[in-house]
C-alpha positions in Angstrom: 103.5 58.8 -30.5 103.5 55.3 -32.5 104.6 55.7 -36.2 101.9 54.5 -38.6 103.6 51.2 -40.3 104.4 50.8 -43.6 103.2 47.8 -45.0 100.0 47.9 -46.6 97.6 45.1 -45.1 97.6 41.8 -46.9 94.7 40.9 -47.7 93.7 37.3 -46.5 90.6 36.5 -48.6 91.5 34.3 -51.3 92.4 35.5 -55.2 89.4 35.5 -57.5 89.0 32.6 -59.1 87.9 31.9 -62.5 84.3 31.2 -63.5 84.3 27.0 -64.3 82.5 27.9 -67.7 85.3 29.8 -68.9 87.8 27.5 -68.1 86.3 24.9 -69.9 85.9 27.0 -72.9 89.7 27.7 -72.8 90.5 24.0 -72.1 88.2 23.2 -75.5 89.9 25.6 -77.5 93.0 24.6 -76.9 92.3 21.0 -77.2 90.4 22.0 -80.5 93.6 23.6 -81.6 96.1 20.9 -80.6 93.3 18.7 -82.6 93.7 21.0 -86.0 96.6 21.0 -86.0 97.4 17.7 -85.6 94.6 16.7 -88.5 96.7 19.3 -90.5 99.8 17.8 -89.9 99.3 14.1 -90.4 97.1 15.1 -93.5 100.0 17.1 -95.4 102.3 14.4 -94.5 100.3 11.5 -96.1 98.2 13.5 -98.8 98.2 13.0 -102.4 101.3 14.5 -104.7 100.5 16.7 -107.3 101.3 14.9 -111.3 104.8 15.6 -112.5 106.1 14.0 -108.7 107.3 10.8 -108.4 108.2 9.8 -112.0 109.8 7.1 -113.3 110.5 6.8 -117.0 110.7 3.9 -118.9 113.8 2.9 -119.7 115.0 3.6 -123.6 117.2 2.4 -125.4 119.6 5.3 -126.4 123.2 5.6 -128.9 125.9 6.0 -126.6 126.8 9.1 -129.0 123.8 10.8 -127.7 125.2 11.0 -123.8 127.7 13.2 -122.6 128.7 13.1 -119.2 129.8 17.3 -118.1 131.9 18.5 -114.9 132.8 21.2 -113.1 136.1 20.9 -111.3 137.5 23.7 -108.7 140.7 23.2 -106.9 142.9 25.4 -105.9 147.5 25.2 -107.1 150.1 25.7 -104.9 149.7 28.9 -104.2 146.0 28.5 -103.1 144.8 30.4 -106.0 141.2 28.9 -106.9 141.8 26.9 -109.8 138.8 25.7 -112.2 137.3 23.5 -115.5 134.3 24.0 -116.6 131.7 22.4 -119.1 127.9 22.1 -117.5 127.0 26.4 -118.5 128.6 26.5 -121.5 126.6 23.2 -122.4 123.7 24.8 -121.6 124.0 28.0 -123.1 124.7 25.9 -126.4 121.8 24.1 -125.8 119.8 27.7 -125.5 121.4 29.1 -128.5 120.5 25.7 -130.7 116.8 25.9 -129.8 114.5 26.6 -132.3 110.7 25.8 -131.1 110.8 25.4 -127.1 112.8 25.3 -124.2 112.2 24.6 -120.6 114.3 25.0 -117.9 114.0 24.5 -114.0 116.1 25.4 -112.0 116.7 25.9 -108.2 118.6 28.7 -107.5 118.8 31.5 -110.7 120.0 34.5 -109.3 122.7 37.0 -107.9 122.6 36.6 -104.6 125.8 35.8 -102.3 125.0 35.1 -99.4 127.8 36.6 -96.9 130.4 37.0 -99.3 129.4 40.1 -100.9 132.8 42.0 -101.1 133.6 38.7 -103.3 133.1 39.0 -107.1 131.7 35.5 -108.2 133.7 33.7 -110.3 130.9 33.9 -113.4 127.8 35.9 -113.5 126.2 32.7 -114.1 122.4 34.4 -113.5 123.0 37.4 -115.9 124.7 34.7 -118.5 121.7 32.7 -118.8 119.6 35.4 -118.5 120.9 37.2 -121.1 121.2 34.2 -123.6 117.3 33.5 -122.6 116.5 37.9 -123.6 118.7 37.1 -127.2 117.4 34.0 -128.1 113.4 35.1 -127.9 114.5 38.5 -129.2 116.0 36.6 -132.7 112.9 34.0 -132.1 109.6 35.6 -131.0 107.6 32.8 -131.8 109.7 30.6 -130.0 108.0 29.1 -126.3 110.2 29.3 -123.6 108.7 28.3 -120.2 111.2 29.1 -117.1 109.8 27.3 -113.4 111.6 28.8 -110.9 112.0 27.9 -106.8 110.4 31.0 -105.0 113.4 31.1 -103.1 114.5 33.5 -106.0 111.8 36.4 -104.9 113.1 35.5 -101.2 110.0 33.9 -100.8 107.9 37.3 -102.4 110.0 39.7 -100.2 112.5 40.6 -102.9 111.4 39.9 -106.2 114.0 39.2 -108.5 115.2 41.2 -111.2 116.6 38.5 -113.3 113.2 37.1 -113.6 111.0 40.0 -113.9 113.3 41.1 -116.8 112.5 38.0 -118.7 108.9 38.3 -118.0 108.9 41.3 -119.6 110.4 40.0 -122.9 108.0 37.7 -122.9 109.1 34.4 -121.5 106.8 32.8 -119.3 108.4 32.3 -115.6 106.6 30.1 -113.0 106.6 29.6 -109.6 105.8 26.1 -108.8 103.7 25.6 -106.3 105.2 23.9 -103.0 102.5 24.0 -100.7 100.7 21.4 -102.7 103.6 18.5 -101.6 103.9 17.2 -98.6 105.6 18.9 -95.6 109.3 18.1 -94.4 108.9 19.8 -91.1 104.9 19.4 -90.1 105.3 20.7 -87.0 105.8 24.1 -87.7 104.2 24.1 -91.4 100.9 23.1 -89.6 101.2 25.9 -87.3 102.3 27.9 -90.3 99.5 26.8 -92.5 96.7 27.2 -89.3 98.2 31.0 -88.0 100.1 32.6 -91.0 99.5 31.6 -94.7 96.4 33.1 -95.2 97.8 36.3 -94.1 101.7 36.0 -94.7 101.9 33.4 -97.3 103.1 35.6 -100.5 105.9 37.2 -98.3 104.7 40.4 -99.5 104.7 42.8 -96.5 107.0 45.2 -94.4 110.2 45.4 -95.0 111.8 44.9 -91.6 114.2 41.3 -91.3 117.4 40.5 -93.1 117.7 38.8 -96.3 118.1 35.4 -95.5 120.3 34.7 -99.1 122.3 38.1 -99.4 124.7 40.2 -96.8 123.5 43.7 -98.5 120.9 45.7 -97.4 118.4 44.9 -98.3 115.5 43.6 -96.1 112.5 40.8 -96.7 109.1 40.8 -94.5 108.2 38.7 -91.7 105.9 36.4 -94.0 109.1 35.8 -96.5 111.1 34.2 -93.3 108.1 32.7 -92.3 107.9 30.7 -95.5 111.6 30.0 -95.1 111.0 27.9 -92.8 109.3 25.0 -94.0 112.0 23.9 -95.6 110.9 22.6 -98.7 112.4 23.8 -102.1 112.2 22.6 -106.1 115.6 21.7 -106.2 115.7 20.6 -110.0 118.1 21.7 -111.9 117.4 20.9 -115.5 116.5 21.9 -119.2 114.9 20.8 -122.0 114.9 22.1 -125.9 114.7 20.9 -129.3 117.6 20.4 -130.8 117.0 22.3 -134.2 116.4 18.9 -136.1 113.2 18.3 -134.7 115.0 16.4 -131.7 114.5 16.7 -128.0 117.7 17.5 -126.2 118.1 18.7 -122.8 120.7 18.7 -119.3 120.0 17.1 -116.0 122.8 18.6 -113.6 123.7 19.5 -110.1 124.9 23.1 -110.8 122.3 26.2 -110.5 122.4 29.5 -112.5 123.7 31.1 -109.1 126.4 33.6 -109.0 127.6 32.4 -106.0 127.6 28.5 -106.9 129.5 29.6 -110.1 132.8 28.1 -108.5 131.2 24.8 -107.0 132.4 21.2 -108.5 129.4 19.7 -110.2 128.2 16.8 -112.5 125.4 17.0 -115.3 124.7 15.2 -118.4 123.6 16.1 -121.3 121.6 13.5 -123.5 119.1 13.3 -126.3 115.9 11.2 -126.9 112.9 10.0 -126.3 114.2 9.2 -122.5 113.8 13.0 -122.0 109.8 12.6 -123.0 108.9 11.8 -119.1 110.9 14.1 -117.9 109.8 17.2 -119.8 105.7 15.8 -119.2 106.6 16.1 -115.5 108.2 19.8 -115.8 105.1 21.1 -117.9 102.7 19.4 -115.1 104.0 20.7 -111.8 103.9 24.1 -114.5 99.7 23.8 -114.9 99.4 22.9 -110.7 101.4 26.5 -111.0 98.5 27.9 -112.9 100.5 28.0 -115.9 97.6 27.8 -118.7 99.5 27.5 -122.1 98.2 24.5 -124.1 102.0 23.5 -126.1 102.2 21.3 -128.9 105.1 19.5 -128.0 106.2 17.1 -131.2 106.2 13.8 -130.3 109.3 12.1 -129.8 110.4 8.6 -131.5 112.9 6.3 -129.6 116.2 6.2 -131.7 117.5 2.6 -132.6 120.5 2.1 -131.9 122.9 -0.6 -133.8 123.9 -3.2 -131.3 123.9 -3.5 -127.9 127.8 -2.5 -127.8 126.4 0.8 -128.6 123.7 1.0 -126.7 122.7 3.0 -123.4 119.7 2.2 -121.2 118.1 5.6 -120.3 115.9 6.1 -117.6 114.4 9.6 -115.9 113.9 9.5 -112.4 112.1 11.7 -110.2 112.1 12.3 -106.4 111.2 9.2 -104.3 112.0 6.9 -107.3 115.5 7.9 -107.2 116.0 6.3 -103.9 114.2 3.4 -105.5 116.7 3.2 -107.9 119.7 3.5 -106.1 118.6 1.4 -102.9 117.1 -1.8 -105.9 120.9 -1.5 -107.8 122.9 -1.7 -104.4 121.0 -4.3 -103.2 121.9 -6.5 -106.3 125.8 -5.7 -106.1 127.6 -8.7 -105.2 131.2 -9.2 -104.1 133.6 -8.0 -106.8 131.5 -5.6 -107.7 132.5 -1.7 -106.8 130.2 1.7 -105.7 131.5 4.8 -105.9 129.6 7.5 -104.6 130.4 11.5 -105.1 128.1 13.5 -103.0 127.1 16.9 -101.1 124.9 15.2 -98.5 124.1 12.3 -97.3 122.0 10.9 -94.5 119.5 9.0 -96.4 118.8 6.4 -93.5 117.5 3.2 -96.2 120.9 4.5 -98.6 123.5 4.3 -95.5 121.9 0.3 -94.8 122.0 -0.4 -98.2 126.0 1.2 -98.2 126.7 -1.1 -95.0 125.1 -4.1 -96.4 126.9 -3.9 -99.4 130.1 -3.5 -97.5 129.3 -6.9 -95.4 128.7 -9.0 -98.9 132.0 -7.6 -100.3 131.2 -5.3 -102.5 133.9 -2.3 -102.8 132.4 0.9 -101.8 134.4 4.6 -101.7 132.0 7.6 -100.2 133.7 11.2 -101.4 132.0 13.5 -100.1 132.0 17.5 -99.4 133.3 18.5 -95.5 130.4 20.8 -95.1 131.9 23.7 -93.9 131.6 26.4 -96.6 128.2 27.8 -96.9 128.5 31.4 -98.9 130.7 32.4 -96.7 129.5 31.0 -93.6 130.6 28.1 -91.9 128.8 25.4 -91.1 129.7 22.2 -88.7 129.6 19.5 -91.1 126.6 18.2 -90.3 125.2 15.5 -92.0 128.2 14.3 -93.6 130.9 14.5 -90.6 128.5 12.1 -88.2 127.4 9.8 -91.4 131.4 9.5 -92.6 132.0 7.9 -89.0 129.3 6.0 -88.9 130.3 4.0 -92.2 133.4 3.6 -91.5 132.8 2.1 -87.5 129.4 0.3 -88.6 131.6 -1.5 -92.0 134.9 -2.4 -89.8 137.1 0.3 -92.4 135.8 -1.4 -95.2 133.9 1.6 -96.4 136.6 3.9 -97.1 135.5 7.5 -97.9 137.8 10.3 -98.5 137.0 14.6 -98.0 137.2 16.8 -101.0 139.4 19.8 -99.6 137.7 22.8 -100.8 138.6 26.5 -100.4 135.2 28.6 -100.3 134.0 26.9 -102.8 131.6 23.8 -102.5 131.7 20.0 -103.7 128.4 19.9 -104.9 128.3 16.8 -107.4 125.4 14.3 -107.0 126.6 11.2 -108.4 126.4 7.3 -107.6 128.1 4.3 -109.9 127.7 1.3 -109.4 130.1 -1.4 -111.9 129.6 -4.9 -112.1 130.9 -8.0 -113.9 128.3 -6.8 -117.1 127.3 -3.4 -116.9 128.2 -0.1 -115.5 125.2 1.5 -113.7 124.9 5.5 -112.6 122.6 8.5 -111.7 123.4 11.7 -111.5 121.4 14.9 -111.1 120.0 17.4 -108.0 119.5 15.0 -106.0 121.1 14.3 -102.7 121.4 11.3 -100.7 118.7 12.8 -98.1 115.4 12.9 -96.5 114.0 15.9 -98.1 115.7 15.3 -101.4 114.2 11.4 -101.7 110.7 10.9 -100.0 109.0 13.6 -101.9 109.4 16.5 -99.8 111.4 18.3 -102.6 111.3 18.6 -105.9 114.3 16.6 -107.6 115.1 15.1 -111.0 118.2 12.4 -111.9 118.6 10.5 -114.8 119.9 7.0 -114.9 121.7 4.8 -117.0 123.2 1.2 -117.9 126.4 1.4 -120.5 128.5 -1.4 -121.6 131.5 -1.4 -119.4 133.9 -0.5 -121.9 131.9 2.4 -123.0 133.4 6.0 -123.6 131.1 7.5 -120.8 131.8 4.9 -118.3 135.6 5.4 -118.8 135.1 9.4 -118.1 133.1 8.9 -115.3 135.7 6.5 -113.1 138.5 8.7 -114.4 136.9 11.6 -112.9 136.2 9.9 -109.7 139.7 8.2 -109.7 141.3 11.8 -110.3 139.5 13.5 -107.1 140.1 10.6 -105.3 144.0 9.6 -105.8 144.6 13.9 -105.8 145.4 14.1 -109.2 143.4 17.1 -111.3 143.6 17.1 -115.1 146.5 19.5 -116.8 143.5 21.7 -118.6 142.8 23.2 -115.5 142.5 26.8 -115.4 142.9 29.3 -113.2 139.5 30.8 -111.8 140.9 34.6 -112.3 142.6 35.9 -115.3 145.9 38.0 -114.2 149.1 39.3 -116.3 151.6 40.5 -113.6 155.3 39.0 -113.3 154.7 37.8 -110.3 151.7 36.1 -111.9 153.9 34.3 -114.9 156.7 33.0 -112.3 153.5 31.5 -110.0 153.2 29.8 -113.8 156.6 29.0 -114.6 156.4 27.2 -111.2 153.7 25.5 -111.5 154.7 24.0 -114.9 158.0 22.8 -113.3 156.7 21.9 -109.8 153.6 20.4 -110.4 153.2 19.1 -114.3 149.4 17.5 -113.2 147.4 20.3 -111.3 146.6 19.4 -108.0 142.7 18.4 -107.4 140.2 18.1 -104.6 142.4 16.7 -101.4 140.9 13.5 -99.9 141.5 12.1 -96.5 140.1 9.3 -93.7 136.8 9.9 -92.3 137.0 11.7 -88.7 136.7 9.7 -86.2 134.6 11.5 -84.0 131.4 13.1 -85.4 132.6 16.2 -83.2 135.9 16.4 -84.9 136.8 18.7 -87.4 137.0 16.6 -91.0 141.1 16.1 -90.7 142.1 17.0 -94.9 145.0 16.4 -96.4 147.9 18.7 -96.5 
């Protein structure tokens, strides 16, 4: 008898097919969709910016007693131990300590958080200084108004909230979280989405528990909506603060370095300067505070300009903000002419209208040096390089060699100055401050705050500022330095000895040729 087969009969009647109508309602939504969120895109790229963004302050005529240009260096002595000097914190917390009637400070990064080098004890507790300075100061003032604006990347975005923060909340200083959804968006094709499918649900980055902190190896965990908001990219990167100087002054510091536990070992720049030059700058901080929501009505004195007594003595003072920074530094290099110099000390740079102006310079003669940081040491990650491996061969091939630029050698640690000068036959010319040579950082994507200036070339802070550059760039670090961790062993006084005999001028930040290949390790001076 036949055995029954096994297949099961294929049906030949064609598949169901899908009523017309509801293909074209699915063909309109999505359309519809693609239409939003295009609309949403273009319109948060092009939109208005909020006051406080794009500032720039006229320039004043300041003493040149009243500017004081501050580092950070970290190198490392022959033994590789880290090796550091430091001024910006200990400016600051003066600065804290001398304020009487307000302060206002705004920074990026103020916290603990150490990325993937938790097993490493930071060099300073940077957050817990500040913090702490912040708790004694309105303790021994009540009355005194202190206004902190803080990134959100501090909360992790409102998955973490920070402890730092809420601690001075509850002593009564008044912390605010600026708000970054009102500037325009760096990456619009996923903010868009973001702002169309998961803000109005996500947006605070309150929520589950469930993902890795995104700024900290420990254990603890952030929500889905915190990474979510991660990922626009977009940050207030200032890094600055503002007080009255116990005279009935205005004083302040505009710097590169953060209150972060983990940056407490980076090389930075900052200034510290008094004035009515500050004026604009503190009017922008207490505006991007009430587009916050902040609501206090202050009574900030008013500030008179300061005469100074010739022009010998004299600094020209200018705040800049954001996109006016660029401005600045693109209008100054296109004036240099040949036997002028540039020397440039940066973290990144990429900026597509700064790397022309850089190569232009270069073709009418003028001298330029680029120093810049490897990008490889991220918190203890490592990174590729990128932007300033590809950027570093570009401007040496595009200029012939004439562009030299050099690599700081760093151990861990980062080079994190912001810092171009610009000296001519009259004048020496520089700004300094969070801002790097970037995209994000100069077409108002960020939030970013310099301060610029014009000194007399033989001016005190003109001579500090190429002898600081001249030191990381001919490898020669100042004999102050000290080393980052204090020890008392034998072994630890004969590494001393040694070094006293060996190597009577500490050794600094190691420079070296540009790469040649953007896919090439930096090569760094041994």
């Amino acid at each position: 008898m036949a055995e029954e087969p096994d297949e099961t009969p294929i049906d030949p009647s064609p598949p169901p097919t899908v009523p017309p109508h509801k293909r074209r309602l699915g063909r309109l939504f999505f359309r519809g969709f693609l239409a939003l969120w295009l609309i949403v895109a273009l319109w948060n790229l092009f939109k208005p910016l909020p006051d406080g963004v794009g500032v720039r302050g006229a320039i004043v005529d300041t003493p040149l007693n009243q500017l004081r240009f501050l580092t950070d260096v970290t190198s490392a002595d022959v033994f590789g131990a880290p090796v550091a000097r430091q001024q910006i914190f200990d400016a600051v917390l003066a600065l804290v300590g001398d304020a009487r009637e307000y302060l206002v400070l705004d920074f990026f990064l103020f916290n603990s958080h150490r990325g993937a080098a938790i097993g490493a004890p930071p060099y300073r507790e940077l957050s817990g200084e500040l913090r702490d300075a912040l708790l004694a100061r309105k303790h021994a003032m009540p009355q005194m108004h202190i206004l902190v604006i803080a990134d959100p990347i501090n909360d992790v975005y409102g998955g973490l909230p920070s402890r730092d923060l809420e601690a001075l909340r509850d002593a009564g200083i008044e912390v605010v979280t600026p708000d970054l959804d009102s500037l325009r968006d760096s990456n619009p094709i996923y903010s868009s989405f973001w702002r169309l499918t998961m803000a109005w649900w996500s947006g605070d980055g309150r929520g589950s528990a469930s993902f890795p902190n995104p700024l900290d190896g420990g254990p603890d965990q952030v929500s889905f909506g915190a990474w979510a908001r991660l990922l626009n990219f977009k940050a207030n990167h200032r890094k600055v603060i503002i007080g009255d100087d116990g005279k009935g002054g205005i004083t302040g510091i505009v710097t590169s370095a953060n209150p972060h536990d983990a940056s407490s070992l980076h090389s930075n720049v900052g200034l510290k300067l008094s004035g009515a030059a500050l004026s604009p700058l503190l009017d922008s901080e207490l505006a991007l505070a009430r587009d916050a929501g902040w609501r206090q009505d202050w009574e900030v004195p008013e500030v008179i300009a300061t005469a100074a007594a010739s022009p010998e003595t004299t600094a020209r003072v200018q705040v800049l903000t954001e996109s006016e920074i660029r401005a600045a530094i693109v209008r100054n290099l296109a004036g240099a002419r040949v036997g002028d110099s540039v020397d440039i000390a940066m973290f990144y740079l990429s900026e597509r209208s700064v790397i022309q102006a850089l190569l232009d310079a270069a073709k009418r003669g003028v001298a330029v040096r680029v120093l810049l940081d490897p990008n490889k040491d991220a918190f203890g990650r490592t990174k590729n390089g990128i932007p300033n491996r590809s950027v570093a061969t570009e401007l040496a091939a595009a200029s012939d060699g004439a562009i030299k630029v050099r690599w700081v050698r760093t151990h861990g640690e980062q080079f994190h100055s912001k810092l171009v000068a610009l000296r001519t036959a009259t004048e020496f010319w520089f700004t300094l401050g969070s801002a790097n040579l970037t995209r994000r950082n100069l077409e108002d994507y960020n939030l970013e705050a310099n301060v610029a200036a014009s000194v007399p070339l033989n001016a005190e802070i003109a001579t500090q500022i190429s002898s600081w550059f001249e030191s990381l760039w001919a490898n020669r670090g100042p004999p102050e330095l000290k080393p980052a961790a204090g020890s008392h062993g034998l072994i630890d006084l004969l590494k001393a000895a040694f070094r006293r005999r060996a190597h009577p001028s500490w050794r600094c930040s190691i420079p070296s040729s540009p790469p040649r290949s953007p896919l090439r390790t930096p090569r760094l001076s041994r």
